[in-house]
C-alpha positions in Angstrom: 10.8 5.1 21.8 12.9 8.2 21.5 13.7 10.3 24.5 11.2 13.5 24.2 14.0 14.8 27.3 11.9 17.0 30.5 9.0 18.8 29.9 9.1 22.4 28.6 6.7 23.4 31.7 7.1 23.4 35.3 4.2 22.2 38.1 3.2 25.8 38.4 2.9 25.8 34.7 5.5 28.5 34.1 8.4 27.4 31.3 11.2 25.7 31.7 13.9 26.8 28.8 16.8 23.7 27.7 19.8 24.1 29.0 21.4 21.7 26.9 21.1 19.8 23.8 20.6 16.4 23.4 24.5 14.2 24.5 25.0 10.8 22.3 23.6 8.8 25.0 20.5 10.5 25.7 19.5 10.0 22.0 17.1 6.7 21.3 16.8 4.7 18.5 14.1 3.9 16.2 12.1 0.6 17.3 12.6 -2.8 15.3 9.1 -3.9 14.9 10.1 -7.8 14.3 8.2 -9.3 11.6 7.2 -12.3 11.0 9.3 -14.4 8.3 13.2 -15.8 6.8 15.2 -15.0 9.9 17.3 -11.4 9.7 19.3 -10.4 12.6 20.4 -6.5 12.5 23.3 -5.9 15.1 23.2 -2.5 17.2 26.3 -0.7 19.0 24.9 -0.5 22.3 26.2 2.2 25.5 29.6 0.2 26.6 31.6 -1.5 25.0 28.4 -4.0 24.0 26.1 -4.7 20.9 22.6 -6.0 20.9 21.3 -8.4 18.4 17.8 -7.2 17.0 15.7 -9.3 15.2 14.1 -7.9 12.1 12.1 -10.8 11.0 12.2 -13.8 12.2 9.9 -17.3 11.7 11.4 -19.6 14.2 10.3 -19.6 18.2 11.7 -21.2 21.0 8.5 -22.4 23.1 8.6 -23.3 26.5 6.3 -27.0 27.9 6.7 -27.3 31.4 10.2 -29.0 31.4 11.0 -28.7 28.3 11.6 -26.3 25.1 10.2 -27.1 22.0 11.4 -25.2 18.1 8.8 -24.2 16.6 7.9 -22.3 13.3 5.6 -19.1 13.6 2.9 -19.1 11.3 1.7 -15.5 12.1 0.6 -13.2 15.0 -2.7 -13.8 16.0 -3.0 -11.4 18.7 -1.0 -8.2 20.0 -2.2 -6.2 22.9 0.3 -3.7 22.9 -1.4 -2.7 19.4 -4.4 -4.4 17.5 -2.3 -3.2 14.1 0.4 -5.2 15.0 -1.7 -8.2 14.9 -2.5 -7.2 11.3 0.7 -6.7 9.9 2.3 -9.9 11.5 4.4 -8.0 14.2 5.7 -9.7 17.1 6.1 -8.0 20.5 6.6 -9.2 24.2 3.0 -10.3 25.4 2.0 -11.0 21.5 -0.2 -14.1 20.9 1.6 -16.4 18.2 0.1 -19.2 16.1 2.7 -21.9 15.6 3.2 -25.3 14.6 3.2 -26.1 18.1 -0.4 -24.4 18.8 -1.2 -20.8 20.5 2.3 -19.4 22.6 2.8 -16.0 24.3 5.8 -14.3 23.3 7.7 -13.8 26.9 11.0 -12.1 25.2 11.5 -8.7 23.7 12.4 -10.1 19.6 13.6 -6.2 19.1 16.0 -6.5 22.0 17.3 -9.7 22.2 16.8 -10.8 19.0 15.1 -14.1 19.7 11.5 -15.2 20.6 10.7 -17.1 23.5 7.2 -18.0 24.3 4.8 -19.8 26.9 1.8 -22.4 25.3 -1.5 -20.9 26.1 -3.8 -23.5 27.5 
């Protein structure tokens, strides 16, 4: 989400005028809403000398069975509580249920961040 900045009003309701424009860092960037399918990694400059890796779509899942991890392919989003759309156009967010070869997993990584998906089997 972009930074909307303070708000134009103060507690007393009076308003509050900008002192300042917006400076490079305060500036966000448009989400990457990952989408199920072939793999495409997008790679962000990041505050730092750092980059992040964001996943545009991806189809491949790294789920997590007690002790072990398992690879699994995703075969689409089934559920998404951040927004029922998502889970109509396939995209994957932390805390998205996924169908996979595997069975039902929750996402438990941020695909649009870290570029990679990491889940939990739901029981």
């Amino acid at each position: 989400m972009k930074d909307q900045g303070r708000s134009p009003r103060k507690r007393t309701g009076g308003r509050r005028r900008p002192n300042h424009k917006k400076k490079k860092h305060e500036l966000g960037k448009d989400t990457v809403e990952t989408q199920v399918g072939e793999q495409r990694l997008k790679t962000v400059d990041s505050r730092g000398n750092t980059q992040k890796v964001r996943a545009v779509k991806t189809d491949v899942a790294s789920i997590a069975d007690g002790a072990e991890t398992i690879e699994a392919t995703i075969e689409n989003v089934v559920e998404n509580p951040s927004n029922p759309n998502y889970a109509r156009r396939n995209i994957i967010t932390k805390g998205a249920i996924l169908d996979t070869s595997e069975g039902q997993a929750r996402v438990t990584s941020r695909p649009g961040q870290h570029g990679q998906v990491n889940a939990v089997l739901v029981e």
